[in-house]
C-alpha atoms as one frame of an Amber mdcrd trajectory, in Angstrom:
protein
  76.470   4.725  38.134  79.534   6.369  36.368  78.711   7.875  33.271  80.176
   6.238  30.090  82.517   8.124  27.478  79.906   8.108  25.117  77.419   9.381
  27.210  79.576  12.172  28.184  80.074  13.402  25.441  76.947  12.988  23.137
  75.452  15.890  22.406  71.938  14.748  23.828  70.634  14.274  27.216  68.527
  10.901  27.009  65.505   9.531  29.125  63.865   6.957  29.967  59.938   6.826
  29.520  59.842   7.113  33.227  62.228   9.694  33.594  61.235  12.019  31.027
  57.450  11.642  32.532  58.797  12.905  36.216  59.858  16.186  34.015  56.118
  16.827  33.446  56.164  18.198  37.518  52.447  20.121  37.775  51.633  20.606
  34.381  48.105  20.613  33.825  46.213  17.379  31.575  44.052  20.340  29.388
  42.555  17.521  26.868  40.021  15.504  27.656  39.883  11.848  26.499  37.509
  12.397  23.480  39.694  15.234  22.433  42.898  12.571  22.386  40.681  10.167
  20.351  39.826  13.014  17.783  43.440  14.129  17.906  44.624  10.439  17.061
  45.819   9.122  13.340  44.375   6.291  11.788  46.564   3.492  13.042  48.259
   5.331  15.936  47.163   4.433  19.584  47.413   7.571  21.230  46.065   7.561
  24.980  45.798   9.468  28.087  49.142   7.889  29.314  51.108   8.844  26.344
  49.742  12.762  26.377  50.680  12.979  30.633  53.893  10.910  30.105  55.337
  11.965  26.898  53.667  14.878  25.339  52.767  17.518  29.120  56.594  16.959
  30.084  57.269  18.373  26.313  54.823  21.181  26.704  56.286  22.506  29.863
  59.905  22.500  27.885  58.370  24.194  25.056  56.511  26.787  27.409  60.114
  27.740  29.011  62.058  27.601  25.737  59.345  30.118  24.288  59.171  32.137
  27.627  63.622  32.947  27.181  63.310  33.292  23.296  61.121  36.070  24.544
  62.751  37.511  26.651  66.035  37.300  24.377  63.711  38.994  22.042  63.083
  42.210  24.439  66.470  42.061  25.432  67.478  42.790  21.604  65.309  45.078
  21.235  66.664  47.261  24.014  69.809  46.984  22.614  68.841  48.035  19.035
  66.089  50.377  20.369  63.683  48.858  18.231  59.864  48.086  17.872  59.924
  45.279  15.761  57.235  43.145  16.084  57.482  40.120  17.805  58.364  36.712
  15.542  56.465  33.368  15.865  58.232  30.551  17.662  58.510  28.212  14.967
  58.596  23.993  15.567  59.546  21.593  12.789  57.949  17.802  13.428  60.222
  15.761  10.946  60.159  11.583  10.866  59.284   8.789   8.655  56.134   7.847
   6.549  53.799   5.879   9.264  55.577   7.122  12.035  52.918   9.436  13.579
  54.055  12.541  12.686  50.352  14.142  11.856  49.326  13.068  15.540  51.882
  14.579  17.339  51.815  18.234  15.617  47.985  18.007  16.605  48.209  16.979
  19.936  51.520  19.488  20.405  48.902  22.780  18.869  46.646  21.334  21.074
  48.412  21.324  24.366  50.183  24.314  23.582  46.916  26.475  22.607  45.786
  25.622  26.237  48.489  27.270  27.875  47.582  29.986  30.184  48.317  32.871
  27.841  45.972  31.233  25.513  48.626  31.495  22.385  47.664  31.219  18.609
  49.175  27.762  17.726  48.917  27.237  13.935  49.629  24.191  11.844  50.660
  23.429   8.132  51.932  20.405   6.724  54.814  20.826   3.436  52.275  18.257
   1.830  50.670  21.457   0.486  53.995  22.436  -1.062  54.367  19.122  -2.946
  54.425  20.047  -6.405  51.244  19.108  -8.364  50.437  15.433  -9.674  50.609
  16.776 -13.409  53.816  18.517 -12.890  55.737  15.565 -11.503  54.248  13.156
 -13.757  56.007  15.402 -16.706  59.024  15.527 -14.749  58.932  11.580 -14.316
  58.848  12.339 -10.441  55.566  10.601  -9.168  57.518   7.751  -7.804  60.040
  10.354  -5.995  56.918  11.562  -4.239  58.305  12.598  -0.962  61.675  12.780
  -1.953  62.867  16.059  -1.786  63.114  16.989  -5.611  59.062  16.672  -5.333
  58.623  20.021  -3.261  58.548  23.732  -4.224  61.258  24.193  -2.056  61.468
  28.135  -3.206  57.931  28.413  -2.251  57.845  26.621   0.979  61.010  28.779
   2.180  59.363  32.147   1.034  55.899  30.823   3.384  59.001  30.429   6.272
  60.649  33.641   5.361  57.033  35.646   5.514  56.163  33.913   8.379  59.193
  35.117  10.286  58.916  39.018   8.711  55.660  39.172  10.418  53.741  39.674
   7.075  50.174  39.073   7.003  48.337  36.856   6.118  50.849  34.671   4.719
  49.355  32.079   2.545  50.285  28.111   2.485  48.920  25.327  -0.405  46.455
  22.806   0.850  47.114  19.385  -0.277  44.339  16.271  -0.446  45.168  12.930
   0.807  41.928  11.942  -1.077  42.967  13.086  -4.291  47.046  12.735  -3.545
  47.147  15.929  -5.283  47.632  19.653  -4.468  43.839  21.530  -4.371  44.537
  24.172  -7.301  42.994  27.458  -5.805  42.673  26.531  -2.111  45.121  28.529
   0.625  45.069  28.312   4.347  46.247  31.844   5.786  48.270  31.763   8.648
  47.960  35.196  10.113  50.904  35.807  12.832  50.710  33.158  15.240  52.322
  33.312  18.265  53.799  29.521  17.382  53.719  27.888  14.065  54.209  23.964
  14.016  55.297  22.831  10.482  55.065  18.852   9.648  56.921  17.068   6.860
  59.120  14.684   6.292  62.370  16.042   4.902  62.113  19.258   7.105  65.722
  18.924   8.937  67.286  18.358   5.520  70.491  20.633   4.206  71.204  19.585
   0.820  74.137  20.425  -1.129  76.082  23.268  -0.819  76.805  25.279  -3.672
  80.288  25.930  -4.757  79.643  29.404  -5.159  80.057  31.018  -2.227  75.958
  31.952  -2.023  74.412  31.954   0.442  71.090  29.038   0.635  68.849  29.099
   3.348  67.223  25.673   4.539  63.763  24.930   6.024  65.359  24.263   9.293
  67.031  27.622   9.445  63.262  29.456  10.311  62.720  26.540  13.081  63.369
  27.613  16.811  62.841  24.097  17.811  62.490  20.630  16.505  61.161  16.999
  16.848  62.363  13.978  15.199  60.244  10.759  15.404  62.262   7.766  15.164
  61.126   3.950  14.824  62.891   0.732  14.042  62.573   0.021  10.135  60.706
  -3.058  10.827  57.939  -1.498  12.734  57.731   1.518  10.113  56.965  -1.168
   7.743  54.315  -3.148   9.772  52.480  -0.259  10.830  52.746   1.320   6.615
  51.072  -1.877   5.842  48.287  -1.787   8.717  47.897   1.980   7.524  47.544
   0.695   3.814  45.075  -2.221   5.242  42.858   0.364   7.332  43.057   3.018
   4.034  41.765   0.068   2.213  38.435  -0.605   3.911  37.871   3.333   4.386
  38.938   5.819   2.551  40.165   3.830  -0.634  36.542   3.402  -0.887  35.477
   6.287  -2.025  35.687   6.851  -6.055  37.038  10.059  -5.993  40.430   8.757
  -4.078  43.735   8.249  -6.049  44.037   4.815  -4.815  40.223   3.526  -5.466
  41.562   0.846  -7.747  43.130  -0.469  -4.322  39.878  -1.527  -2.014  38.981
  -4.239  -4.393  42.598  -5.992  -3.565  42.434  -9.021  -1.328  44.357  -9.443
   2.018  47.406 -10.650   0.235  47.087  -8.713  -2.394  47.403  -5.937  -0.238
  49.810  -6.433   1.385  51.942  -7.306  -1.051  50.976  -3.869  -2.777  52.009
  -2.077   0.310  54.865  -3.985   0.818  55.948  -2.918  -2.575  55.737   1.017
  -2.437  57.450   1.080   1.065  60.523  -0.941   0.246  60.486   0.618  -3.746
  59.683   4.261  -1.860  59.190   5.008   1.042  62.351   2.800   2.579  64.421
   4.406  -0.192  63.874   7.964   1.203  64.111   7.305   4.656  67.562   6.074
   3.958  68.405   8.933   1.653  66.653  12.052   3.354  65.070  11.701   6.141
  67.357   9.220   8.508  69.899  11.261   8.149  68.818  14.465   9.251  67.649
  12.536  12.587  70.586  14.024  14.438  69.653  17.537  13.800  66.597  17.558
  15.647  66.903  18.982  19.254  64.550  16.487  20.193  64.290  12.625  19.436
  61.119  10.305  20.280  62.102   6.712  20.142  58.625   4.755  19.676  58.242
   1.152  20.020  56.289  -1.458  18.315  53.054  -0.467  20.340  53.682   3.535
  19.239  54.483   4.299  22.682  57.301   6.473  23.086  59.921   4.733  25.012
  63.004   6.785  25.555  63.640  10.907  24.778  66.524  12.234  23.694  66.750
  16.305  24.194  69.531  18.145  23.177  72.092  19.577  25.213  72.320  23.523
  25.286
């Protein structure tokens, strides 16, 4: 079939489901079905098809994009007659709230810690960079939560900037979903990894330029590859309010959690509730921040109502 004008010249190469599975050739399944159930979110429905068809095909990409920004590496190194040390391969997960971002950069260091070379995958999440409850409750911010304004954007791009001078260890906050709060005194140290996957929604943002002729780095300037998760905004919404539903009977539960006064709601009342803070929220900054940036990721995962992925979009080199 002839390719059409706008296929020729987007700047993507998309696939189908079953396309983009063929690309997975002879890579190895290294998880074993307890270790996708462990790996899986809440309300996501991660399986064994969705790891071989979606996620092995993405590993052996990542595995040959890592191998030539290696050997770029040595080749610069030659030519400066250097011995710097080598950087870690850095991939930003961006999407929506409820759109499975946690799952996939947990299944992706999981996959990617099993290849043969055995690299050190590490993980962080910019929750931990949020700035505390009592700090955006002074600056009138808790209901910006997400919203880019909320982050410690100068400390989550010095964490990037260590990370890619090699220091060590390089410290990142930890933040509690329990307490929706950053954990004053608590650090994960990420200690050189070979790859660093970094989660969050507003990851492939710019922001404004200043006027000033400065120069202002972004977080996407430290990434050497990136993911977008993309859903219809009517299935963000349904699964935000399953999420909230699920939350309710479980972890809301417990008195210590921010959002205890919410497991004594009824069905309706729940719903509503959740209904509320999506469209008041969490719609508001997908349409702001995060949609936006969708077309800056070099890869795009289209999921449909049953959170399978059902077409890929890779960008062209």
């Amino acid at each position: 079939m002839e390719q059409s004008t706008a296929d020729r010249f987007s700047p993507y190469h998309v696939f189908s489901r079953v396309e983009w599975a063929a690309l997975r050739k002879d890579t190895p399944m290294t998880l074993t079905p307890d270790e996708v159930t462990q790996l899986r979110s809440l309300h996501d429905r991660l399986d064994i098809a969705e790891i071989e068809d979606i996620y092995l095909p993405l590993s052996r990409l990542l595995s040959l994009y890592v191998a030539a920004t290696q050997r770029l590496f040595l080749a610069q190194q030659r030519f400066l007659s250097t011995e710097d040390a080598k950087m870690p391969y850095v991939i930003g997960v961006a999407g929506s709230v409820a759109v499975g971002k946690s799952t996939t950069a947990r299944v992706l260091q999981a996959l990617l810690a099993r290849w043969p070379n055995v690299p050190k995958v590490d993980l962080i999440t910019t929750d931990g960079f949020l700035y505390p409850n009592a700090v955006l409750e002074r600056e009138r911010l808790m209901e910006r939560k997400g919203f880019p304004e909320s982050y410690d954007l100068p400390a989550l791009l010095r964490f990037l900037s260590d990370i890619k001078a090699g220091r060590r260890p390089v410290r990142a906050p930890v933040y509690s979903h329990l307490v929706y709060d950053v954990m004053p005194n608590y650090w994960v140290e990420i200690d050189r990894p070979d790859i660093l996957i970094v989660e969050g929604l507003n990851v492939l943002q710019t922001g404004r330029l200043p006027r000033d002729g400065k120069a202002i780095p972004f977080v996407s300037d430290f990434f050497d590859f990136s993911v977008y998760l993309d859903a219809d905004e009517d299935v963000l919404m349904q699964w935000y309010v399953q999420r909230f539903l699920a939350l309710r009977e479980t972890s809301f539960r417990d008195p210590k959690s921010y959002f205890h006064r919410y497991s004594k709601l009824s069905d309706a009342e729940a719903i509503a509730t959740a209904t509320s803070i999506w469209t008041r929220i969490n719609l508001v900054n997908l349409h702001e921040n995060i949609l936006p940036t969708r077309q800056r990721a070099d890869l795009i995962l289209k999921k449909q109502k049953t959170h399978s992925v059902q077409d890929v979009a890779l960008r062209k080199l």
